[in-house]
N, C-alpha and C positions, 0 to 999 in steps of 0.2 A: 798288922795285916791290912791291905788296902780293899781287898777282899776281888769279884772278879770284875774286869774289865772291859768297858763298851767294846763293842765287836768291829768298828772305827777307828780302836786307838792307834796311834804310830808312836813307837818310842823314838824311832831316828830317820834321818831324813832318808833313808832306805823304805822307809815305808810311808813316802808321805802321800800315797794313794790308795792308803788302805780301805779295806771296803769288809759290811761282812760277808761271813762266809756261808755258802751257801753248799752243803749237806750234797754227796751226788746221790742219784733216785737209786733205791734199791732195787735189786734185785733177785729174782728167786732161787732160793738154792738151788743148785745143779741137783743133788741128791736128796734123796730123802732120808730120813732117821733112820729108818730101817737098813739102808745103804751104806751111809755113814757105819754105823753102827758095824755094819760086819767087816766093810774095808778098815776098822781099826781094829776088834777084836779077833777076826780069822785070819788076816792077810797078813802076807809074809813080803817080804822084799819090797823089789824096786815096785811090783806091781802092787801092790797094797799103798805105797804111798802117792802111786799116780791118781788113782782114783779118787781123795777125796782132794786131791792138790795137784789139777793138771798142769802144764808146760803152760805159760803166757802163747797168748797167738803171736806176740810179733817180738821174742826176745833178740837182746842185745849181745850178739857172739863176738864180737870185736875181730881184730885183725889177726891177734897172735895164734899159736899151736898150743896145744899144753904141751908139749916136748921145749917150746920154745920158753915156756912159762914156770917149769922144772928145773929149764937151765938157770934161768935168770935166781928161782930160789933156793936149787941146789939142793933140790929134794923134789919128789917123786907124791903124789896123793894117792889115797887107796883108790883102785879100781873102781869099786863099789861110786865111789862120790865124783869120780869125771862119770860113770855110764847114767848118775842121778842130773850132773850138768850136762849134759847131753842129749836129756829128755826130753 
């Protein structure tokens, strides 16, 4: 074992500007323990998994349909998991 390595290193010339890295600034939970807590053990559904895992502000929907996205896989997703992408 070489054991770990400087946070500078570049194996290939892919990284020949490598730098370290630098940690992004935390943030406060949204929710608190008690919050958490009940949106896992009382909550049901889609609404139970919104709250302690909202929707991104700025998601990536792309261009296709999921009709168009069905066809191409020749199968169908349960309801449940397009109204959970769609969130």
């Amino acid at each position: 074992m070489t054991g770990p390595l400087p946070g500078t290193f570049a194996r290939t010339a892919f990284l020949a500007t490598a730098g370290p890295w630098t940690p992004p600034v935390p943030v406060p939970p949204r929710l608190t323990e008690a919050e958490r807590r009940v949106a896992l053990e009382t909550g049901t559904g889609l609404d139970a998994l919104r709250l302690p895992t909202p929707p991104p502000a700025g998601a990536r929907l792309g261009d296709g349909t999921w009709e168009g996205l069905f066809e191409q896989l020749g199968t169908r997703f349960p309801g449940e998991y397009v109204r959970l992408m769609e969130t």
